[in-house]
N, C-alpha and C positions, 0 to 999 in steps of 0.2 A: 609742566606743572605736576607738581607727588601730590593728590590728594590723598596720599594716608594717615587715619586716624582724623584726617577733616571734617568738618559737620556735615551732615547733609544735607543740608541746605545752604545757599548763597548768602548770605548773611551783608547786609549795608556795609563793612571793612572788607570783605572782598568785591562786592562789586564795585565799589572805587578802585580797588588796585586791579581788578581786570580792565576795567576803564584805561588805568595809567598806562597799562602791557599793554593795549590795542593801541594807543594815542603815541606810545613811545615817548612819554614824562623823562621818563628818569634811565633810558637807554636799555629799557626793557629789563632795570633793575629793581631788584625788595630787599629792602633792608631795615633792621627792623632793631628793637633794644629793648631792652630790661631795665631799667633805672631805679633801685630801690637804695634807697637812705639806710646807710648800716649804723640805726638809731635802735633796734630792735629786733627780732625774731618776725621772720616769715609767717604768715598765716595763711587759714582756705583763701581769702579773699586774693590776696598776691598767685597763689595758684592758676587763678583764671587770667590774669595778664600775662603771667609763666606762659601759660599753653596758646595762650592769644599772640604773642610775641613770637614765641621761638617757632610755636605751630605755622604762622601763616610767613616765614621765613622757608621752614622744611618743605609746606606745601608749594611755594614759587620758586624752590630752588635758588634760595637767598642768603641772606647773612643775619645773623642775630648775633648782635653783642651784650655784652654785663659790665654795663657800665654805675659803679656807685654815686651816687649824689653826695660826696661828703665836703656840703657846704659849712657844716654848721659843725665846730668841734668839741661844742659843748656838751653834746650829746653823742658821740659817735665812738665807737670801740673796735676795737681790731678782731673782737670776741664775734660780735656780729658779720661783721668783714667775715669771716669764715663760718659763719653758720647760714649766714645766706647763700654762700657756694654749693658748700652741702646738700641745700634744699635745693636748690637748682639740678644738678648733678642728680637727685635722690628721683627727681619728677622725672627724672627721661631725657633733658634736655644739656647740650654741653654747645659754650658758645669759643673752641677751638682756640686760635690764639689771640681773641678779641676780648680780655679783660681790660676794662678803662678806668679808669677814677675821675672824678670831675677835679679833683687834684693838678691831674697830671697839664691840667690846662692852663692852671692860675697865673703865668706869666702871662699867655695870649689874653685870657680872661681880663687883666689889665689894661695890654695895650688897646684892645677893642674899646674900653670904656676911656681909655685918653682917646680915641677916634674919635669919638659920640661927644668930649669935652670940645673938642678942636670945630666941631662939626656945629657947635651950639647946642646942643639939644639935651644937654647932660650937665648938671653944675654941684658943687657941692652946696650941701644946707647946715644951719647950725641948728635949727629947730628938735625940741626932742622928739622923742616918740609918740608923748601925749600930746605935742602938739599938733605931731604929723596927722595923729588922727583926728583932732579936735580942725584943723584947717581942712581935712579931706572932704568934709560935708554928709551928705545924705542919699540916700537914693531917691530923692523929692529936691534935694537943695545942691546948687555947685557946690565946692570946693572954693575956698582963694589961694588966691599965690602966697607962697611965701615971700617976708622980705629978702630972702635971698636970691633969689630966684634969679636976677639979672646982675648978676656979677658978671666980670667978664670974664672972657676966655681963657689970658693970661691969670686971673687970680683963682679962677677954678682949677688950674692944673696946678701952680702953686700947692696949693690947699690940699688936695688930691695928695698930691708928692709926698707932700707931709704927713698926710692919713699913714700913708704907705709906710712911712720914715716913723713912725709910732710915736709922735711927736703930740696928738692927744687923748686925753680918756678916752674910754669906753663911754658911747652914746653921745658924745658932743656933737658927731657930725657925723654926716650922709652925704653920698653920690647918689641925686636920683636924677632919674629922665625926666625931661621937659617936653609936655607932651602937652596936654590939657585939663587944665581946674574946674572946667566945666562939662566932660565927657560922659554923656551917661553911662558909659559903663567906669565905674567907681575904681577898677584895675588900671585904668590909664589918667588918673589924677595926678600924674607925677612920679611914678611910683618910686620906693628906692633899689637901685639897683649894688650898692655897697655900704657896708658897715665897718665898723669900728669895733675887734672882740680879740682882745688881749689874752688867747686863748690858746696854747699849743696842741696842733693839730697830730692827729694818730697817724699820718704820713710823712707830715712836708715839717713839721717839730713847729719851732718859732721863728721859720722864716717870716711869717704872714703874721700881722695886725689887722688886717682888713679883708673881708671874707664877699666875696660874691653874693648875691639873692639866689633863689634857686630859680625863677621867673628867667632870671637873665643870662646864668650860667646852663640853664636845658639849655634853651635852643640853640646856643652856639655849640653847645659839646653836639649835640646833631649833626648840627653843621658841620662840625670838624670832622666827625665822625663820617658823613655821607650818609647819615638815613636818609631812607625815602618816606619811609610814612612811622609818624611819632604818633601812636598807640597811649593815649590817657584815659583816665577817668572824667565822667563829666563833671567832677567840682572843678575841672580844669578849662569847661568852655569859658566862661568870661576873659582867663587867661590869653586864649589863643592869638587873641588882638597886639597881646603885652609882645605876643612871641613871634608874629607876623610882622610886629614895630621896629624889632632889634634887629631883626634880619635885613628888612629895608633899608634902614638905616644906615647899616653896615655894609650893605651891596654884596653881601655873601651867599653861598650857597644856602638853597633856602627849601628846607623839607616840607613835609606836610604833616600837621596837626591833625590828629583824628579823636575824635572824642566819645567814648562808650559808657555803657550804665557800669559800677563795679557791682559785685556779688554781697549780697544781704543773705542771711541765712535768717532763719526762724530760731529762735531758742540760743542766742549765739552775740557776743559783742565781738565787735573784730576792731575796735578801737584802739590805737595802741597806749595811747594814755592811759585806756581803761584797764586793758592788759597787762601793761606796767601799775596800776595800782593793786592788781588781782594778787599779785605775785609778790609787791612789797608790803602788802597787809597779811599775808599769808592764806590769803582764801584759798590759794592753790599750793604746789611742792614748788614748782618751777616753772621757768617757760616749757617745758618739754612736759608738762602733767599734761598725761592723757588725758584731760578734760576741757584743757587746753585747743583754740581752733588754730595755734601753730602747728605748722607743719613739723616741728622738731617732735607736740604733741604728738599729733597724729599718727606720725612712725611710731611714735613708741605703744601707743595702743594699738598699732596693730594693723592700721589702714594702708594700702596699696597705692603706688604709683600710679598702675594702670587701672583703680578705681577712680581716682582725683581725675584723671585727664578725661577718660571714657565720662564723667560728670560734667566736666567745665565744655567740652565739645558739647554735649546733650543740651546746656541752656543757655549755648551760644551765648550771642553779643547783640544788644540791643540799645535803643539812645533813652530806654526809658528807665530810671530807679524802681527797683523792686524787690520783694522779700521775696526767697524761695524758700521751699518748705525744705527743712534738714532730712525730713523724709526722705527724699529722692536720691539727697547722699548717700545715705543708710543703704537704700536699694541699693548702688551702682558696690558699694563695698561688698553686700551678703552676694551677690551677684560673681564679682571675681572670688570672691572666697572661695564661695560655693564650688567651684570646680580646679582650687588648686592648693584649697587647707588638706590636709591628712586630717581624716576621722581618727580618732582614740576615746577614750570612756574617762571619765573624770567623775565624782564624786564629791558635789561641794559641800552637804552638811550629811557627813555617811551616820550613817545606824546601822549598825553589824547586823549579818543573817548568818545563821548558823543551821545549816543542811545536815539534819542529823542521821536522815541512810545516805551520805556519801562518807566513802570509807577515810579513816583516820590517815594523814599522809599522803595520801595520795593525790597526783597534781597531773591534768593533761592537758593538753595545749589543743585551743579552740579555735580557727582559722577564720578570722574577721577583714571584713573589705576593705583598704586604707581612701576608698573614695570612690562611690560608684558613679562620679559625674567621669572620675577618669581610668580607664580599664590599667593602663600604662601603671597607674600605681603601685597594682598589682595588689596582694595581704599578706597579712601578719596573723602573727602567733599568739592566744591570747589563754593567760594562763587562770584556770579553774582548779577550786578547792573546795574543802570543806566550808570555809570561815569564809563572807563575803560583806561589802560593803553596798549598800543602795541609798538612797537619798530621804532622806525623813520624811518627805513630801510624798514619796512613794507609796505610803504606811497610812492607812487608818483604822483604828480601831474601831472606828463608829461614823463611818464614812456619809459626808453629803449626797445632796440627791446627785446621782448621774455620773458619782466618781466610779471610775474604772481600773483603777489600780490595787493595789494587795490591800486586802484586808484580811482580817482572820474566815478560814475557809476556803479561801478563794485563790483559783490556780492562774499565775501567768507566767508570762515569757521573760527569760532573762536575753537579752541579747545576744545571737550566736551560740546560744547555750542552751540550758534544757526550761522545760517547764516547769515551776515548783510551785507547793501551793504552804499558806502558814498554817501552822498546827498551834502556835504557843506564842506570847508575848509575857516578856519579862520585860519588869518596870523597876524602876529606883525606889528604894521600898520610904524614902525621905520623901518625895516630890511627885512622886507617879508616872516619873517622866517614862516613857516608853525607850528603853536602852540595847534591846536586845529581840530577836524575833527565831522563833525556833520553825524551820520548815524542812519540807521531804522533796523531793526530787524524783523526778519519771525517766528513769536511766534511757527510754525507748524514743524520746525526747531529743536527743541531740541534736544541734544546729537549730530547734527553735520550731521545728514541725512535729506533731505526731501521727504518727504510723495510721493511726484509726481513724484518722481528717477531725477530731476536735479543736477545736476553736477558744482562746482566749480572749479576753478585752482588751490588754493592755501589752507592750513590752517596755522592757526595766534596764536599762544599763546598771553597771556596777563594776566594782575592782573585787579582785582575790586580797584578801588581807593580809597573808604573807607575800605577796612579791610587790603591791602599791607601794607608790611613792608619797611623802606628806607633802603638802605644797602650801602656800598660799597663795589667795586667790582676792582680786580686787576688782567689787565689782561696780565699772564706772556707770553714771545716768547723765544726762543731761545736767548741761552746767547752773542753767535756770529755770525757772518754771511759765516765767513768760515770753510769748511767740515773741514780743520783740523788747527785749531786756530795757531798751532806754527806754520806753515809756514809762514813767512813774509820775505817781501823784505828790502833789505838794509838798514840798520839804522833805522829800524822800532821794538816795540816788540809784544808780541800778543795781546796787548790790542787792538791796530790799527785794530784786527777785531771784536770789538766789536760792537753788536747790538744796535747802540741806540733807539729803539724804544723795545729792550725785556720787557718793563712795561710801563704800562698805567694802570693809576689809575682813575676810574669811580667813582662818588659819585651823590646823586641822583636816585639811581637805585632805584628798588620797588621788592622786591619778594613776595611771598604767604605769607599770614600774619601765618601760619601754623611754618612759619621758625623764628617764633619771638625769640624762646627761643631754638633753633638748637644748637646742644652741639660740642664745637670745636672740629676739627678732623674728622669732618663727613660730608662725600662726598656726593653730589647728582648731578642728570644730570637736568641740565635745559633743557626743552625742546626745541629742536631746536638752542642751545647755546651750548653746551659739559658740560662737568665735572667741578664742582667746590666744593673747599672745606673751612668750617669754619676756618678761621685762628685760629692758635689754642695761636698766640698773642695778637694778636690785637681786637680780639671780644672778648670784656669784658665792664663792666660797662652799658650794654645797647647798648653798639658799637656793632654792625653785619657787619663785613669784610668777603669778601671772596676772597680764590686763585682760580682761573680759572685753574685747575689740568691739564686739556689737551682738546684740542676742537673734535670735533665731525667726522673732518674730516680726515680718515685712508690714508695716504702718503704707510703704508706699504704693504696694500691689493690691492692697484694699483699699486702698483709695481709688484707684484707679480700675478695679474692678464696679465698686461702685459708679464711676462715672460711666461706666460703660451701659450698664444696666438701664 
């Protein structure tokens, strides 16, 4: 057994499967799956089955497959088909020459359910949908039978055949199991296990009229497949009866059901409905808008692999539903950043400073650390002038209590560079606005110490104005403002809490001219600003955009310092 990257602790899904390894269940085999409906984009949530699945497969030295569920053709694209790959592939995870479709079944997927006709237990029904649920009953009241319910054998396969032979509408009729109308659990009232859906499918064209349930078609792709242990979510326990039914039934190979909490984030919908309406109302750019809790998002603002996984191990797997705070995410990302972004100096809203004893022309190159969490980075060259840029914020003319930064007077640090102190402030002689800042320079100063042990309050990043790059910069927040976006009040839905202020887009800005030719996808920490990454869209042509991946300041380590206290 590889416990790498494993949780640290024994978690209720593995000690079942250690259970099964000692008992010798399944011939001291793990084998494990992915089943995600290429109906959509991946999100955080799908992440934590990702790392559940394929994880506890690496750690038992097993088998993880990627298998799609594409039951339903109505919703399914080839676009997804390949972007779910991607995110798979992107987390760490590759499931070798084990890519399945529940497609590739639909023959056997047939003759299983003429098994189940032949066997009694299986009929077709004419009833529609409203009725199916208007006869299903209550979870207080049975169910009745339909009148079709005892047809017989020979006229159910008939019928069946015909389904098949596209011989009726769409919604006339159903293949469900014959199971019980009075079951309390409301999943085995009959349920259907085929339909009727005149719908060409993004694999198999218009050979199929008649499309499996998902209920019916998991557990035998399992089956087919040789899992040992089927990994769900818990809206899936009531199921697991439907899934234990079909197996019996059938007298086939018959895996194990296991059922876990999925992942709730704070501030966060991970709905795909809801997601799909984000993106067709245009509250967001795309599925991939870093604001976005898809994983195609998340890459592109910026977040790491081995932050997502290092997260989804840390809050394990458990049988109870709960929200975790996005905090903790935050953490696990500033965390890997922290010791594998390159530092560089960025400037999101500059105000020129103009050093007026540094000589005209003259440029030297000031050796700055590219990451002191990692010596291996080594540094860089950073070029100083007359003309500079710092951040408006840095600036006051008539400063609050307790600020520490330039004011007129007043000497600081520039980073890696020398000390300077302001002499003069020039203002827009329209508006007042402060445009301009004249200060001097302490030649004796260099690298950011003085000779004679004086002391500053503050230090100051900043670019050289002739060799900075312009860039734009976008900086993301939080997609909503409620810890948990679905709860709304009356006649409201969850858009009502969204953030309007989650982007702001900066233009203007000035970074290290180093960053001219920065390859998208790659994160670096602005000093004193947090994390940001090349758009891995929109920088192109000469364009330099960046996402603001996540800012500097840890929400999760004060939290948890407080608890400690």
């Amino acid at each position: 057994m590889n416990q790498t990257e494993a949780s640290t602790s024994i978690d209720f899904i593995r000690t079942i499967i250690n259970e099964d390894m000692e008992s010798n269940k399944y011939a001291g085999r793990v084998h494990t799956r992915f089943p995600p409906e290429p109906n959509g984009y991946l999100h955080i949530g799908h992440a934590k089955s990702i790392c559940l699945n394929f994880g506890v497969a690496n750690e038992y030295d097993g088998l993880g497959n990627l298998r799609f569920d594409d039951t339903n053709p109505t919703k399914e694209e080839t676009e997804y088909v390949e972007s779910i790959q991607e995110d798979v592939r992107w987390l760490g995870f590759d499931w070798d020459d084990r890519l399945f479709y529940a497609s590739d079944y639909f023959d056997q997927l047939y003759e299983y359910a003429v098994q189940l006709i032949n066997k009694g237990v299986a009929y077709v029904d004419d009833l529609s949908a409203d009725d199916i649920r208007a006869y299903r009953g209550t979870l207080t009241e049975p169910g009745k039978d339909s009148p079709y319910r005892e047809r017989s054998i020979n006229e159910n396969l008939d019928l069946f055949e015909r389904m098949k032979a596209g011989e009726f509408p769409n919604g006339s009729r159903t293949l469900r199991a014959k199971i019980d109308m009075a079951s309390p659990n409301i999943t085995m009232r009959d349920p259907v296990l085929y339909r009727i859906l005149k719908v060409s499918h993004h694999r198999t064209g218009d050979k199929w009229v008649i499309y499996p349930m998902y209920d019916f078609t998991h557990c035998l792709s399992d089956s087919i497949e040789g899992i040992t242990h089927s990994l769900c979510t818990l809206e899936f326990e009531n199921n697991r009866a439907l899934y234990d039914w079909v197996l019996d039934q059938l007298e086939v190979y018959h895996p194990q059901q296991i059922e876990f909490a999925r992942l709730n984030l704070s501030y966060t919908v991970l709905s795909k409905r809801k997601l799909l309406q984000l993106v067709e109302d245009g509250v967001v750019e795309s599925w991939d808008d870093p604001r976005m809790p898809t994983l195609s998002g998340l890459r592109r603002r910026g977040y790491t692999p081995q932050a997502i996984r290092d997260f989804c191990n840390h809050i394990g797997v458990s049988k109870t539903n709960s929200i975790i705070d996005i905090a903790l995410l935050e953490f696990f990302i500033r965390k890997d950043l922290n010791t594998r972004a390159p530092r560089k100096m960025g400037v999101l809203r500059p105000l020129k400073v103009v050093i007026t004893n540094y000589p005209e022309g003259q440029v030297e190159e000031l050796q700055a650390i590219n990451n002191p969490e990692d010596e291996s980075m080594g540094t860089r060259q950073v070029p100083f002038s007359r003309v500079l840029y710092i951040e408006q914020d840095d600036f006051r003319e008539v400063p609050p209590p307790k600020y520490r930064r330039l004011i007129p007077g007043r000497e600081v640090r520039l980073r890696y560079g020398y000390f300077i102190t302001c002499q003069d402030v020039i203002k827009d002689e329209e508006t007042g606005e402060v445009i301009e800042l004249r200060c001097t320079y302490d030649p004796e100063t260099k690298g950011g110490n003085a000779p004679d042990g004086r002391k500053v309050k503050a230090t100051l990043h900043w670019v050289s104005a002739d060799h900075a790059v312009e860039a734009e910069v976008r900086l993301y927040d939080r997609l909503f403002n409620a810890n948990n976006p679905d709860e709304v009040e009356g006649g409201q839905d969850f858009k009502s809490n969204l953030n309007p202020d989650s982007l702001e887009v900066l233009k203007g800005c000035y970074v290290e001219g180093s960053l001219a030719d920065a390859e998208p996808g790659i994160t670096y920490q602005f000093e004193r600003q947090g994390y940001f990454t090349v758009d891995s869209k929109d920088s192109k042509n000469g364009s330099l955009v960046f996402n603001r991946t996540i800012s500097l300041r840890d929400t999760w380590a004060k939290i948890e310092k407080s608890r400690k206290k």
